[in-house]
C-alpha positions in Angstrom: 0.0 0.0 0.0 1.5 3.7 -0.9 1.6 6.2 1.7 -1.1 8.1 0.7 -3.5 4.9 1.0 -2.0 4.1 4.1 -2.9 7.9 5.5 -6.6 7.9 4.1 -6.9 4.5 5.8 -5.1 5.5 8.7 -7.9 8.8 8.9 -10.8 6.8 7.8 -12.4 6.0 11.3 -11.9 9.3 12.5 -13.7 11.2 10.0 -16.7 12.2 12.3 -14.8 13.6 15.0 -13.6 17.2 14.2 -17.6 18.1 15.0 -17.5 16.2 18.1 -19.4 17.7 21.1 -19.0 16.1 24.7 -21.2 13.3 24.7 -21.6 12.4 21.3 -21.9 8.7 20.0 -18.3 7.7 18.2 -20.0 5.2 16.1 -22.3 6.7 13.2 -26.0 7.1 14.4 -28.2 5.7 12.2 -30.9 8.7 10.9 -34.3 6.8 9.9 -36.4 9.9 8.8 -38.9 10.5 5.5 -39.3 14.0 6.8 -37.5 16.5 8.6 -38.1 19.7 10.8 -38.1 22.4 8.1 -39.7 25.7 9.3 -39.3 29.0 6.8 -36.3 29.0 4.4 -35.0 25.8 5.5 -32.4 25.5 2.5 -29.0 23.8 3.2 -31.0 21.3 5.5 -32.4 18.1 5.3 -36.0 18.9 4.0 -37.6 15.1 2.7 -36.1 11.7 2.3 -35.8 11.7 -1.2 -33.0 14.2 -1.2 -31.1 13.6 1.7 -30.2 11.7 4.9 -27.5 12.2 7.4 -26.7 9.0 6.8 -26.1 9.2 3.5 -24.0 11.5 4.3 -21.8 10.3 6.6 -20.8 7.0 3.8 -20.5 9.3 0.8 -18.0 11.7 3.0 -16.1 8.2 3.8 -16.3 6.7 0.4 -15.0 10.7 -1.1 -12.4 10.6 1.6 -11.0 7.1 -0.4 -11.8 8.2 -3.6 -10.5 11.8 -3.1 -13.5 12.8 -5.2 -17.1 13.3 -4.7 -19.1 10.7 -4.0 -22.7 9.7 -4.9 -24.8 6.6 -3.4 -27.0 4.2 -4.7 -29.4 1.3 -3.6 -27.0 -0.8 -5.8 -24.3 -0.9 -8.1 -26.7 -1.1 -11.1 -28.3 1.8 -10.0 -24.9 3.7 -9.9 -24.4 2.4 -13.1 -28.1 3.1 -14.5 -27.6 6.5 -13.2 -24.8 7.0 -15.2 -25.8 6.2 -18.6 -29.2 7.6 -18.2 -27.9 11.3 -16.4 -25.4 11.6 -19.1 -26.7 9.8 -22.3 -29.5 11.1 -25.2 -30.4 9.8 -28.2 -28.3 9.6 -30.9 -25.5 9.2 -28.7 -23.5 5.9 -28.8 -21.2 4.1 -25.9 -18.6 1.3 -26.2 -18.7 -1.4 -23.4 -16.5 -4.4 -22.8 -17.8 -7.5 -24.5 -16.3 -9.6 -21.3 -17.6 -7.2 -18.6 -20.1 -7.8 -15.9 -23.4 -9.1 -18.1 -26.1 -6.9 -16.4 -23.7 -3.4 -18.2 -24.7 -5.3 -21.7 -28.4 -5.9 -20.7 -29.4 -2.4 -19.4 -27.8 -1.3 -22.8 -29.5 -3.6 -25.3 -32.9 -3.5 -22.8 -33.6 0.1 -21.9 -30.7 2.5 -24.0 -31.0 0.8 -27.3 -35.2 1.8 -27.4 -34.3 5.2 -26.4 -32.1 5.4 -29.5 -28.4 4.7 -27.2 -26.5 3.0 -29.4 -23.8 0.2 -28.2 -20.4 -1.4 -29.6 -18.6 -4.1 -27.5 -15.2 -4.9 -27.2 -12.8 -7.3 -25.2 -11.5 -5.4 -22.4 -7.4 -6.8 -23.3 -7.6 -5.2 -26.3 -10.3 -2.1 -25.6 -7.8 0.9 -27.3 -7.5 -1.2 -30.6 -10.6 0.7 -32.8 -10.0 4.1 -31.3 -13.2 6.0 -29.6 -14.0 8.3 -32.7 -17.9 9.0 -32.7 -18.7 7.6 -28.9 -19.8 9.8 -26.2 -18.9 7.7 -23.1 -16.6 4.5 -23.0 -17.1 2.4 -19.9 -14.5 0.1 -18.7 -14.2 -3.0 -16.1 -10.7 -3.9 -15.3 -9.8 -6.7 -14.4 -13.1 -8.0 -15.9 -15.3 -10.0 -14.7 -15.0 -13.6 -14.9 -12.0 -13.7 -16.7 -9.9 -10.9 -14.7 -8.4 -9.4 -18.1 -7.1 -5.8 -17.5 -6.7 -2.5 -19.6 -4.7 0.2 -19.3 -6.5 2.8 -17.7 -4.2 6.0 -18.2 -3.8 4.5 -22.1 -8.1 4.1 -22.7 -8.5 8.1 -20.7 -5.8 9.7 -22.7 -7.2 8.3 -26.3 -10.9 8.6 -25.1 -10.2 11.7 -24.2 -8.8 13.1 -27.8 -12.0 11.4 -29.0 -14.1 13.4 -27.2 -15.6 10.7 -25.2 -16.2 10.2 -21.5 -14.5 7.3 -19.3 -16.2 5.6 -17.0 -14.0 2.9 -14.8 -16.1 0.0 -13.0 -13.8 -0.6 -10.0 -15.9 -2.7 -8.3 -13.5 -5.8 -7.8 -10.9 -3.1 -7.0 -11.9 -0.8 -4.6 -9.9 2.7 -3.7 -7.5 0.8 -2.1 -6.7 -1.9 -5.0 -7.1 1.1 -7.7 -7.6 4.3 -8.4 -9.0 4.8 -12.0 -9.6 8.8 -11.4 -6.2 9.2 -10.2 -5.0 7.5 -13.9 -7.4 9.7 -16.2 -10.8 8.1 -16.0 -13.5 10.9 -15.4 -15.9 8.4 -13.3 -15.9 5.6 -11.2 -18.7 3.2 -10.4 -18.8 0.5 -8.0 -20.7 -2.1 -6.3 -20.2 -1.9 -2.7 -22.2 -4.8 -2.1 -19.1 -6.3 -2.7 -16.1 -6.1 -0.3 -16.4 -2.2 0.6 -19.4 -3.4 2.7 -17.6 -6.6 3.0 -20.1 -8.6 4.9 -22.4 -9.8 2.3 -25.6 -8.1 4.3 -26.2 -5.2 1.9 -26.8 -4.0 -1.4 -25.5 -0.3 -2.4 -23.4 1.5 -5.4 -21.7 4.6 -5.5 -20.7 7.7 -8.6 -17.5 9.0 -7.8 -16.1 12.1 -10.0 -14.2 15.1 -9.7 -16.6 16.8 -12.0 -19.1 19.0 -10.5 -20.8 18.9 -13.7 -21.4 15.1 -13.7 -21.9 14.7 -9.9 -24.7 17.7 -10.5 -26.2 15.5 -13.6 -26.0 11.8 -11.2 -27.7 13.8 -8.4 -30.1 15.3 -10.4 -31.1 11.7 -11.9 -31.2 10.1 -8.2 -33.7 12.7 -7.0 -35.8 12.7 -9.7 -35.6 9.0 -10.6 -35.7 8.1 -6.7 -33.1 5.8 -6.7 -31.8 6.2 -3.5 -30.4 4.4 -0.4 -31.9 3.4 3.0 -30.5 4.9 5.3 -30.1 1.4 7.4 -27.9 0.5 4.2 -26.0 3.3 4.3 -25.2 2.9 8.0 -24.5 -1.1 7.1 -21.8 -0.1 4.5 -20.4 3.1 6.6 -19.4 0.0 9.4 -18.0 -2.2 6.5 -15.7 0.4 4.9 -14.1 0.9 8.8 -12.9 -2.7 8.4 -12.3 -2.1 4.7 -8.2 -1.8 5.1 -8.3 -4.6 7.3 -10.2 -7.4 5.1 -8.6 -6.5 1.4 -5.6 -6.9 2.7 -6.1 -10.2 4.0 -8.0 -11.5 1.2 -5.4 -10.0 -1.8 -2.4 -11.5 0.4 -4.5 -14.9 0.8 -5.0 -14.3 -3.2 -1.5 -14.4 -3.7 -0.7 -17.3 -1.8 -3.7 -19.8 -3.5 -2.8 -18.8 -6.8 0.4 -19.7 -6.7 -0.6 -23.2 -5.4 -3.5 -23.6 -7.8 -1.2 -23.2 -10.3 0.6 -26.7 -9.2 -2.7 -28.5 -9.0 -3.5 -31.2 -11.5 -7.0 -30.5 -11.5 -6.5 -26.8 -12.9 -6.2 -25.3 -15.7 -6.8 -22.2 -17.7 -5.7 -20.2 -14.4 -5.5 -16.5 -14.3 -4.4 -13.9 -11.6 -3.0 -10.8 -12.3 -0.5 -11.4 -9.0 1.1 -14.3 -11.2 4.2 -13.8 -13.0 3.0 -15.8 -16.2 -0.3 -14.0 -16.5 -1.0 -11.8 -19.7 -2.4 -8.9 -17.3 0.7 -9.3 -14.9 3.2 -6.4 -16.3 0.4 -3.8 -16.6 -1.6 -4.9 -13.4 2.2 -4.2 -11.3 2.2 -0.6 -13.0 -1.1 0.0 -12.9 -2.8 -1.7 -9.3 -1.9 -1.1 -5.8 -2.8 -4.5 -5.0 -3.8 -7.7 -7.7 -7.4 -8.5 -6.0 -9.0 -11.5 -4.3 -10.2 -12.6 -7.0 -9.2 -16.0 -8.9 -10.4 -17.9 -11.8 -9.9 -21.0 -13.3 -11.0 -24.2 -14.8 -11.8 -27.9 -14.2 -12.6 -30.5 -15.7 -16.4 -30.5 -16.6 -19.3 -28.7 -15.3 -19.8 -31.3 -12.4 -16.6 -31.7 -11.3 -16.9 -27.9 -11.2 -20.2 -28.0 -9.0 -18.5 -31.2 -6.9 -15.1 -28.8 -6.2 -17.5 -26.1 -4.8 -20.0 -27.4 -3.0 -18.2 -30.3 -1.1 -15.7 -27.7 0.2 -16.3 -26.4 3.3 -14.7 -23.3 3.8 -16.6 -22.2 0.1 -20.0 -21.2 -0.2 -21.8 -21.2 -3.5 -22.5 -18.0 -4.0 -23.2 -15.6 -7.6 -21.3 -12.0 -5.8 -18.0 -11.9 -4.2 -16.1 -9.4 -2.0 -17.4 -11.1 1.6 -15.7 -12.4 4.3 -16.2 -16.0 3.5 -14.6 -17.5 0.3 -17.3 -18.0 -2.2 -17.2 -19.1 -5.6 -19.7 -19.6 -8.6 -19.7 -21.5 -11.9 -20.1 -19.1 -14.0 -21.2 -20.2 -17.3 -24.8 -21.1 -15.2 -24.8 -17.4 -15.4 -24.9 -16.8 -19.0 -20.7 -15.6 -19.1 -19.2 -17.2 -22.7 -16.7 -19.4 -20.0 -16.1 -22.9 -20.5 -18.5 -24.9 -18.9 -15.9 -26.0 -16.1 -15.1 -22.4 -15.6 -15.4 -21.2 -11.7 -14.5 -17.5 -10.3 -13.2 -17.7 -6.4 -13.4 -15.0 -4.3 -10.7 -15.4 -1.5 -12.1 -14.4 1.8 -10.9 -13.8 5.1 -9.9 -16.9 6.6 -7.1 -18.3 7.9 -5.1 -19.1 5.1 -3.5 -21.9 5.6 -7.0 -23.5 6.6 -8.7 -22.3 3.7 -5.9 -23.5 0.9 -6.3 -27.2 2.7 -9.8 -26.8 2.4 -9.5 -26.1 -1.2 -6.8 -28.4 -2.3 -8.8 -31.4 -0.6 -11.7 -30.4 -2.7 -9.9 -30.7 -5.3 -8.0 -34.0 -4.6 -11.4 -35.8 -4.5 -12.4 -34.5 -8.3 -9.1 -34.9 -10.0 -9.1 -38.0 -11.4 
């Protein structure tokens, strides 16, 4: 970790205590009002539920603080994303999406923009500068992707985006602030899913906009209070207590990661592994220059779609599970999910365990389907 993650981690708990008073609760009070006390000119206060919540808040100061942007929530990571493309987008307007992204990106294109005349190229996300961005008003990108943990250069995809006249948008989801920093490397937005590991404890669904645009955080926040996609504020107050531990738990699960990888690469029931933390992966040169940490994530391949389903759900430190980013290792086949993966093919996310327990766990698993 640099030493400016370290510091904003270091800061993180103790963003709520420069307005202290003698008495007041440490922990983040949760604020469960519709309505608020609002007599005369009440503006620059909380006036009705729909626009604002203490709450709220509190985990968008936190998540800005990481991001060193401004911060915008959402009741889910496709809502951060919906926001996005439907604050920023009008017809006639055309995007360009990874072909190997998360699937939902590519449904809410071809299901909602394409009617409203959004049109929508794909492309892999290893080769995602080759074709230029001439003619697109917004390029998203998801790096590493999701299943099969390719990577882009970020800084390379801004700067030629950029000259195109077209708007970068970085899904950081597997990432977080602390595994990478897409605004810091050109990108002018960053979505993610906090449902994964910035809430961390598999309990919540949220999403947040982060830009340093006032332009494009005015446009998201517009869309959220019109549209009334918002947060509950018991959500908000769920992920606020998550990202406190957020330091903590990614850097158990990447250094975990690390050390499973390597050993799955050994294993005779494996193949078609990839981790950017490994020397021999194709993403491994750029994810060193261009990630903080390589991510808890891990995919790779057996045998057969059983033997798949057998290695998952006869281990016991695994639970079959379709997100990732908690606690407890899970992992999914994902061609059951509609991803063009082999059938065999299985994401792992590396939890927080003990490590040693969990690879033992995991290499008995796979002992009993290997041959």
């Amino acid at each position: 970790m640099s030493e400016t993650a370290r510091s904003r981690a270091a800061a993180l708990a103790h963003l709520r205590n420069s307005g202290f008073a003698t008495g007041d609760p440490i922990p983040l009070p949760l604020t469960m009002a519709a309505i608020f006390h609002t007599p005369g000119d009440a503006t620059g206060f909380n006036e009705y539920g729909r626009y604002s919540n203490p709450t709220w808040d509190a985990v968008e100061h936190a998540l800005g603080h990481l991001e060193n942007a401004r911060c915008i929530g959402f009741p889910s990571g496709m809502a951060a994303i919906s926001a996005i493309f439907f604050a920023l987008l009008k017809s006639g307007d055309r995007v360009l999406l990874p072909s190997d992204g998360y699937h939902a990106t590519r449904a809410l294109a071809e299901g909602f923009l394409k009617p409203f005349g959004v049109a929508y190229d794909l492309r892999p996300t290893s080769t995602f500068l080759d074709g230029g961005f001439a003619g697109y008003r917004l390029a998203f990108v998801e790096t590493p992707s999701n299943p099969q943990l390719d990577i882009c250069d970020i800084a390379a995809v801004a700067k030629a985006a950029h000259e195109a006249g077209a708007i970068l948008v970085a899904d950081n989801t597997a990432m977080t602030p602390f595994g990478q920093r897409p605004l810091d490397l050109g990108a002018d937005i960053v979505v993610s899913a906090d449902t994964k590991a910035t809430n961390g404890h598999s309990d919540v669904l949220f999403g947040h906009v982060a830009s340093r645009s006032d332009d494009i955080i005015a446009a998201v926040t517009n869309w959220r209070e019109m549209s009334g996609a918002i947060p509950g504020p018991f959500e908000a107050w769920l992920v606020h207590r998550g990202l406190e531990t957020l330091d903590v738990r990614f850097d158990r699960m990447c250094s975990s990661a690390e050390i499973i990888a390597q050993r799955l690469k050994d294993h005779r029931a494996v193949s078609g592994l990839r981790f950017p933390g490994l020397e021999g992966d194709p993403s491994h040169n750029l994810a060193r220059a261009q990630m903080e940490r390589f991510g808890f994530l891990v995919s790779f391949e057996l045998a057969s779609d059983e033997k798949a389903e057998a290695f998952i759900n006869n281990c016991p430190l695994i639970e079959a599970a379709t997100s990732f980013g908690g606690v407890h290792t899970s992992a999914e086949r994902r061609a059951k999910r509609g991803d063009a993966v082999p059938p065999g093919f299985v994401r792992l996310s590396v939890g927080c365990e003990p490590v040693e327990e969990l690879w033992q766990a995991i290499e008995a698993s796979l002992d009993r389907i290997r041959d």
